[in-house]
C-alpha positions in Angstrom: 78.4 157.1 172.3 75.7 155.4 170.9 75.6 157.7 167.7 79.0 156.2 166.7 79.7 153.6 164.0 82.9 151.8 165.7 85.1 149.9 162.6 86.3 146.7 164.4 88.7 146.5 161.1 90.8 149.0 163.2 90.5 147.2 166.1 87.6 149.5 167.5 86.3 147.6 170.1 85.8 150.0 173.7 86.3 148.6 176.7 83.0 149.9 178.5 83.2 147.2 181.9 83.9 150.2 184.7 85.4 147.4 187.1 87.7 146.6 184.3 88.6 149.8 183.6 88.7 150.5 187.2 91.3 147.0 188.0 93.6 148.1 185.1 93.9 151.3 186.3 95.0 150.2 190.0 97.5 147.5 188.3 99.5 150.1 186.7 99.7 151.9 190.1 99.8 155.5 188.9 101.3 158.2 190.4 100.3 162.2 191.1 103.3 163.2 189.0 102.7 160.7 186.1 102.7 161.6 182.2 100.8 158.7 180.5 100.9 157.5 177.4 97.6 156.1 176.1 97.1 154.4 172.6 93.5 153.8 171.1 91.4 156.0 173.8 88.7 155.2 172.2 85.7 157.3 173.5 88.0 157.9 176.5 86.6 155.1 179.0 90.0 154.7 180.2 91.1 158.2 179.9 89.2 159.8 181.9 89.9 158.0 184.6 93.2 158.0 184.4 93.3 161.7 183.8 92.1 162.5 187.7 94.8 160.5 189.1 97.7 161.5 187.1 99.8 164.6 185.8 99.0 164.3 181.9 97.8 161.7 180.0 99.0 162.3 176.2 96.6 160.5 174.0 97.3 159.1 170.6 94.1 158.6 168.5 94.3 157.9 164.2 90.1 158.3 164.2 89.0 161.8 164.0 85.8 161.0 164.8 86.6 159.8 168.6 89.5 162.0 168.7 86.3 164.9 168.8 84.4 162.2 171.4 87.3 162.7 173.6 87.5 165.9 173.3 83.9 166.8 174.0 84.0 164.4 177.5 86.7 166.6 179.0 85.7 169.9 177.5 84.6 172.4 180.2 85.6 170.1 183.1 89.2 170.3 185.4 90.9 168.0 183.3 91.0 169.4 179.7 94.2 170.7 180.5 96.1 167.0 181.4 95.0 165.7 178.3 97.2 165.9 175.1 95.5 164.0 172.3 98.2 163.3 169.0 96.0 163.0 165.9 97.8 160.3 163.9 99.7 156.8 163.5 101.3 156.1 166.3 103.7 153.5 164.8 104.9 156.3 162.3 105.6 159.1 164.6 108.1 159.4 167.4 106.9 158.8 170.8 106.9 161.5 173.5 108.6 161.6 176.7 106.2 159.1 179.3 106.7 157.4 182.6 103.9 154.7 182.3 102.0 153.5 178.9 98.4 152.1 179.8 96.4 151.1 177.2 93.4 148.9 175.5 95.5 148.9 172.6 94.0 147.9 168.7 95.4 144.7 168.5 96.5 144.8 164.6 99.3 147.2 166.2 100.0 145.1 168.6 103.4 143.6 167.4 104.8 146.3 166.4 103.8 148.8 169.1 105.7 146.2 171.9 109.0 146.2 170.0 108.6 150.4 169.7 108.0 150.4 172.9 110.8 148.3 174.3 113.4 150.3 171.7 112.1 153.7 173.0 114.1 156.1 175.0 114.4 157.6 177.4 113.2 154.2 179.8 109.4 154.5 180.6 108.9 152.9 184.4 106.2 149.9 183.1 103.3 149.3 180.1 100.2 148.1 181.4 98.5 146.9 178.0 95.3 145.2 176.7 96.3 142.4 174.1 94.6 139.3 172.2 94.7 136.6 174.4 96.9 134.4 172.0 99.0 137.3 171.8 99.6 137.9 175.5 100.5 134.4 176.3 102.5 133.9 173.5 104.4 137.3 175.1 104.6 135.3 178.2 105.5 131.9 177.0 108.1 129.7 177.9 111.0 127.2 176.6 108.9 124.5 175.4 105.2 125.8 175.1 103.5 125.7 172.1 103.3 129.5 171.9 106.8 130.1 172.4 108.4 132.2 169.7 110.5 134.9 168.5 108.2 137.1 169.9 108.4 135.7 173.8 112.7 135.1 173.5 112.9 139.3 172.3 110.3 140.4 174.3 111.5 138.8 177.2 115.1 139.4 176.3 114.1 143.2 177.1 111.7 143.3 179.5 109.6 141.1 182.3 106.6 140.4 181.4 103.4 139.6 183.6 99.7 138.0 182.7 97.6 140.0 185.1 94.2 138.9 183.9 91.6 137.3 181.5 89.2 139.7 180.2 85.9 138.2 178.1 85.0 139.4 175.2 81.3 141.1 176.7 83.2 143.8 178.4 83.9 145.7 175.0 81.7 147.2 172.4 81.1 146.1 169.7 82.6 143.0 171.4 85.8 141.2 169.6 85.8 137.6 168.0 88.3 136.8 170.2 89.2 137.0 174.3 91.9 139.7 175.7 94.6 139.6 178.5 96.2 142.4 180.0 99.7 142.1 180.0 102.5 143.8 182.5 105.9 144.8 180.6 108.8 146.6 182.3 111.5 147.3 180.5 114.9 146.2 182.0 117.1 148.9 182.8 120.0 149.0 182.1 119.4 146.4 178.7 121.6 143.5 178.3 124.4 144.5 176.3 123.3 143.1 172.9 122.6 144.7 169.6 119.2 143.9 168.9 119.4 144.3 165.3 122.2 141.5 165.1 120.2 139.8 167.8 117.2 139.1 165.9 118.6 138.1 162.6 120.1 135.1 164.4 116.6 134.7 166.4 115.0 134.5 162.9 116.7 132.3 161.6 116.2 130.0 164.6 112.9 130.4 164.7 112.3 130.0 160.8 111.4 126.2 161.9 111.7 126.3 165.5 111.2 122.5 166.0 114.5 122.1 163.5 117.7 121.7 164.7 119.7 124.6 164.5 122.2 123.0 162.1 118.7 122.3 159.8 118.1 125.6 159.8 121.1 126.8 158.6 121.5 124.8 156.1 118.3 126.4 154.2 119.4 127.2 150.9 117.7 130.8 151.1 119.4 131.5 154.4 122.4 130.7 153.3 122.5 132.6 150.0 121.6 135.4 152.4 124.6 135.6 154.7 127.1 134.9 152.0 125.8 138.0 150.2 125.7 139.6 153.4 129.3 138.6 154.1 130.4 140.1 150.9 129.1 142.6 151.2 130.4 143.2 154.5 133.9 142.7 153.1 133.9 145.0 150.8 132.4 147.9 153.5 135.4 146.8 155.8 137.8 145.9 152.8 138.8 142.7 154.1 138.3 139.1 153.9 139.3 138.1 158.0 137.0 139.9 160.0 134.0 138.2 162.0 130.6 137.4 161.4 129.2 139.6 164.1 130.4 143.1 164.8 129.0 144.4 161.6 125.3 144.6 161.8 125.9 144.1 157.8 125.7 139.9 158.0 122.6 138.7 159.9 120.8 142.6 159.1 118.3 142.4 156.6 116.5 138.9 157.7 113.1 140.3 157.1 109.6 139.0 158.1 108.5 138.8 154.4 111.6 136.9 153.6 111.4 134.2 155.8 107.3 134.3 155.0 108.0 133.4 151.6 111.4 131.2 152.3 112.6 132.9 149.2 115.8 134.5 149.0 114.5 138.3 147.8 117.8 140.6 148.0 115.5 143.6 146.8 115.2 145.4 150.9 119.4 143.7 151.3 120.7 145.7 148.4 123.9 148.0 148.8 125.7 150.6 146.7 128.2 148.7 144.9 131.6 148.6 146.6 135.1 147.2 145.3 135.8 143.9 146.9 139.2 142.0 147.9 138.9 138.8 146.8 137.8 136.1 148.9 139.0 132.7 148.3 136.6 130.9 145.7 136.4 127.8 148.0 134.7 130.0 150.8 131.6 128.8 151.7 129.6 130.4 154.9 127.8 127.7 155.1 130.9 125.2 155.9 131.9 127.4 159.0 128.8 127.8 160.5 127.8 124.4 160.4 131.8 123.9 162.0 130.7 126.4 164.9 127.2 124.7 165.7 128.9 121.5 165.6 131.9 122.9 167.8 129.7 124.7 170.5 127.4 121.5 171.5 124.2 123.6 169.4 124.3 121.3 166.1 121.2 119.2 168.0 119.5 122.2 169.9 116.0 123.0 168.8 114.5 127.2 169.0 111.4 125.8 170.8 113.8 124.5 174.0 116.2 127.2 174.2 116.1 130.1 177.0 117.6 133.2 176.8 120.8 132.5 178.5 120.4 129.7 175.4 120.3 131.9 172.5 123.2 134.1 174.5 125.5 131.8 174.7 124.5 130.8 170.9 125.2 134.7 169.9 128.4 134.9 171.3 129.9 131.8 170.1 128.9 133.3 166.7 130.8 137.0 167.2 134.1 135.2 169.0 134.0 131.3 167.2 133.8 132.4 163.4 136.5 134.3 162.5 137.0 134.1 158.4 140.7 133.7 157.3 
């Protein structure tokens, strides 16, 4: 569509390499009865394709302006009626029923998108997505790489996730600063039996400084102002003072990105009606018993950038069963 003006600030960069198009399309092994879900079509590259081996492909587009490109390269043809184009943010709407998501998606989303994806139900069979290279190995990295993070432990906490190739930076128009990776994720069904929420506020704070020991990182004045607010609070929801630090999502929720960003204690997203509380001892301090667990458990020493999943497990559970307050 050469008459277009692509904005590369919304990640409008269109994969226009057919054999690309074409190996991304056999990776994600589509099926005659498939409903796809496609994110950034673009000028429908992808789509098309896509469209004469499948069912439906339900496309989510926020640009108007390609949203009519799409529109006018199916129009009159056998498959206008499998496409379904959604006019709109995908990250702020709710996500239809889909049995495979293939995409070249914009990569500003592409945080976000993954963990929507991987919290969605019902369970979608794989995601067969187009990422920035740094992002894509960092989804992929393990114990001890440089790129492992919060991102690889919860990502691959829910799913298995594949590199499938390297893809340079020619085969997209405009092309991007940086190179891309396509990236495999299936979600694992049935999940492990974790609440994510609780699961990531421990993560976080793990991963605040991941080459700090865990007992380092908890002893972060911020982080500990945090949970003893949260643990107050969560006394007064369960009106009690011996209950434990897990089960109620009320302790480790609220450990936001932009609070560990700024490493300063900001209750303003943590704040709760007002509740009557027991009174808990004045000598409490959360910070004592946690530092008594670490210590207890053998994970005083361990560092975030060395620990596996069954790692951070084991770290979880010792948390929810080792910390009762009395």
């Amino acid at each position: 569509s050469p008459g277009i003006l692509f904005n590369t600030g919304a990640g409008q960069h269109i994969l226009k390499n057919p054999l690309v198009v074409n190996s991304i399309i056999d990776k994600a092994a589509l099926r005659r009865t498939d409903v796809i879900l496609e994110v950034g079509p673009g000028t429908g590259n992808l789509t098309v394709k896509m469209l004469e081996k499948v069912k439906k492909v339900i496309a989510c587009e926020i640009d108007p302006r390609l949203v009519g490109e799409l529109q006018k390269r199916v129009q009159g043809t056998c498959l206008a009626n499998k496409l379904e184009i959604k006019v709109g943010d995908v990250l702020k709407t709710d996500l239809p029923f889909f049995d495979a998501c293939v995409a070249n998606l914009p990569y500003q989303i592409s945080s976000p998108f993954v963990f929507k994806l991987l919290l969605h139900r019902p369970f979608f069979r794989c995601a067969i997505l187009m990422f920035q290279r740094e992002f894509a190995l960092r989804l992929v990295a393990k114990p001890g790489s440089k790129l492992y993070c919060r991102l690889s432990i919860n990502t691959q906490l829910l799913a298995r996730v594949d590199h499938l190739m390297k893809v340079g930076k020619n085969n997209f128009k405009p092309p991007p600063k940086v190179e891309s990776s396509v990236v495999r994720i299936e979600p694992k069904n049935p999940p492990p039996p974790i609440n994510f929420q609780e699961w990531d506020g421990l993560v976080r704070i793990a991963f605040v400084r991941k080459n700090k020991t865990l007992s380092a990182a908890f002893k972060s004045s911020a982080v500990e102002q945090l949970l003893d607010h949260n643990y107050r609070v969560h006394c007064s929801l369960h009106n009690t003072v011996s209950s434990f630090l897990i089960p109620s999502t009320s302790v480790f929720c609220g450990l936001h990105t932009d609070f560990f960003k700024s490493k300063k204690l900001t209750l303003k997203s943590l704040m709760y009606q007002s509740f009557s509380k027991r009174e808990i001892p004045e000598n409490f301090k959360i910070a004592e018993k946690i530092q008594t667990v670490l210590k207890d458990t053998g994970y005083s020493e361990k560092r975030a950038r060395s620990m596996d999943i069954d790692d951070f497990i084991r770290y979880s559970f010792f948390f929810s069963l080792c910390l009762p307050f009395k």
